[in-house]
C-alpha positions as CSV (number, residue, x, y, z in Angstrom):
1,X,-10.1,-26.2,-3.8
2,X,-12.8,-23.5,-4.1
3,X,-12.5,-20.2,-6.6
4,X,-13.3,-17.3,-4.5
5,X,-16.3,-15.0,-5.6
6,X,-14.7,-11.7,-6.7
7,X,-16.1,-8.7,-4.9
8,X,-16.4,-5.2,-6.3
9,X,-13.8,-3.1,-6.8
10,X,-13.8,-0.1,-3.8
11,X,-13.2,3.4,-3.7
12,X,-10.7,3.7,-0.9
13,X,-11.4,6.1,1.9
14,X,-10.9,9.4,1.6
15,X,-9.3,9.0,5.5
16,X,-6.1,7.5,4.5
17,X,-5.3,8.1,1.3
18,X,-4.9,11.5,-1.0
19,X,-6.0,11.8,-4.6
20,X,-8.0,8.7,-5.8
21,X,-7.2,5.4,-5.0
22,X,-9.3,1.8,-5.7
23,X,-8.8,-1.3,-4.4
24,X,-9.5,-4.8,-5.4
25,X,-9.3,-7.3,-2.7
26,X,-7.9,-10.5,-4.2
27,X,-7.8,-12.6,-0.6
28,X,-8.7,-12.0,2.8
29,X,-8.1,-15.4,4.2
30,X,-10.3,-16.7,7.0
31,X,-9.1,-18.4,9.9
32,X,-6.0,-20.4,10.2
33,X,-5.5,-18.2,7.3
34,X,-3.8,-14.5,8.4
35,X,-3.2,-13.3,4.6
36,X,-4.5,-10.3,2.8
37,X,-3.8,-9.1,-0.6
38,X,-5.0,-6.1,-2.7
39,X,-4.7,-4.7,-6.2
40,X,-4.5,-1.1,-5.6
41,X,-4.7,1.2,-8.4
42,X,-3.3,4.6,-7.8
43,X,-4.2,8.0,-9.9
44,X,-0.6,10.0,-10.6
45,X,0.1,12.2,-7.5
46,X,-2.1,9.3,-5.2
47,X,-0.8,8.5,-2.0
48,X,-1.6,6.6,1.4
49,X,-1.1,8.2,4.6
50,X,1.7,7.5,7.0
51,X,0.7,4.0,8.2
52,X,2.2,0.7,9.8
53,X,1.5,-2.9,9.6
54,X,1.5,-5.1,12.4
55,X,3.3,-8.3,11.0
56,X,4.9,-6.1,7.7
57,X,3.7,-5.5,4.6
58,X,5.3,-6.3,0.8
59,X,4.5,-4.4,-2.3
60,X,5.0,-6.0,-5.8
61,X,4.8,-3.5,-8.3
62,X,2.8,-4.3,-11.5
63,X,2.5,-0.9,-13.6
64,X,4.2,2.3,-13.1
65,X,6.9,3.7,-10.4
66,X,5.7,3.6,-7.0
67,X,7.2,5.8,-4.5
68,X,8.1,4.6,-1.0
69,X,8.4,6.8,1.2
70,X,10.1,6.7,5.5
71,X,10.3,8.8,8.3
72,X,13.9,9.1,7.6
73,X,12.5,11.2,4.4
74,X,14.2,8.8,1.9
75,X,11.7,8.4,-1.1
76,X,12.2,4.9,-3.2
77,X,11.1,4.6,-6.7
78,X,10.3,1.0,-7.6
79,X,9.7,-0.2,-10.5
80,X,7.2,-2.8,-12.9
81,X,8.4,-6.1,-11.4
82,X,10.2,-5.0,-8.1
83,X,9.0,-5.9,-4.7
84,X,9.5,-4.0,-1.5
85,X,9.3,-5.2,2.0
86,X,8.1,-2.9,5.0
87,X,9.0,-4.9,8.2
88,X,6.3,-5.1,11.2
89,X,5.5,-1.5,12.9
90,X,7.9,0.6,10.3
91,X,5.6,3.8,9.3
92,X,5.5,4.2,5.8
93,X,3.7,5.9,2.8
94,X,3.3,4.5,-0.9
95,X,1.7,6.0,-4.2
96,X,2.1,7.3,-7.8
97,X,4.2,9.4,-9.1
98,X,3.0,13.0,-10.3
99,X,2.1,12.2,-13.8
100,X,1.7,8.4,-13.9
101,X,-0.8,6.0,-12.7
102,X,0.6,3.1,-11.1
103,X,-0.6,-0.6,-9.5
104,X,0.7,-2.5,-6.9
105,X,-0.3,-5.8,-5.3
106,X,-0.4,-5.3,-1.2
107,X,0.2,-8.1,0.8
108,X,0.3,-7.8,4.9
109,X,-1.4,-10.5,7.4
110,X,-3.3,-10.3,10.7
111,X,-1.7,-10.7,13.9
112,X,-4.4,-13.4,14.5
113,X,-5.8,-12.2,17.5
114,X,-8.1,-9.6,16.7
115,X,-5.8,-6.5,16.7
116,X,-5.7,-4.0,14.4
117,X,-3.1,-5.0,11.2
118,X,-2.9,-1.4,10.4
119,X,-2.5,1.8,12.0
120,X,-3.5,4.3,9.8
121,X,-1.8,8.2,10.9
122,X,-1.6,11.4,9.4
123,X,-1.5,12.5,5.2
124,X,1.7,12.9,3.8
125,X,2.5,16.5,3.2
126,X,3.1,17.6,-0.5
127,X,7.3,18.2,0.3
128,X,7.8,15.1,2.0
129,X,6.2,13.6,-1.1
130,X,8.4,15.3,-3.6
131,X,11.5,14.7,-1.4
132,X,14.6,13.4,-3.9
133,X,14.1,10.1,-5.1
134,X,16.3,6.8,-4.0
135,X,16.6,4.1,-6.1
């Protein structure tokens, strides 16, 4: 048993996310290990980009309402203590409401062989982020 050295907390790139976004990363596990897991920390009206994950991802909400959003258009609000699964491939967007901040822990793997574990695409426009909410 080891405790893993904490790194900085990072600015996320301006390329796949919209309005200001940090990230802690709390594991990126090293082989036979495939996990990953951030705390992300979203400013209100911060988003990702459209974007996939090869094996999936799951979000577990800690502070705020996140907003989930599909290609179908639907818009999910979850809440302080809700997960969400993304399956593998399914291209997705995720941030903070307009006027809240909001936190989520980010968990996805590798495929283990090298490839990219996310494809990162185009920002979400304003209207398909204030699309009617699901719950």
């Amino acid at each position: 048993m080891e405790f893993v050295k904490q790194q900085d907390t990072v600015h996320a790139p301006a390329d796949w996310f919209t309005g200001d976004v940090w990230f802690d990363v709390i594991h990126a596990g090293q082989e036979p290990s495939r996990m990953r897991a951030n705390m992300v920390r979203f400013s209100p009206g911060a988003r990702t980009n459209w974007h996939s994950h090869a094996v999936g991802q799951t979000l577990h909400v800690v502070s705020g309402i996140a907003l989930i959003g599909t290609r179908d258009g639907t818009v999910f609000e979850a809440h302080p203590g809700e997960t969400v699964t993304c399956p593998p491939d399914e291209e997705h967007w995720h941030g903070a409401t307009p006027g809240r901040f909001m936190e989520h822990i980010a968990l996805w793997e590798t495929k283990g062989d090298g490839s990219e574990e996310t494809t990162w695409m185009e920002p979400v426009t304003d209207e398909q982020y204030g699309s009617p909410r699901s719950r």
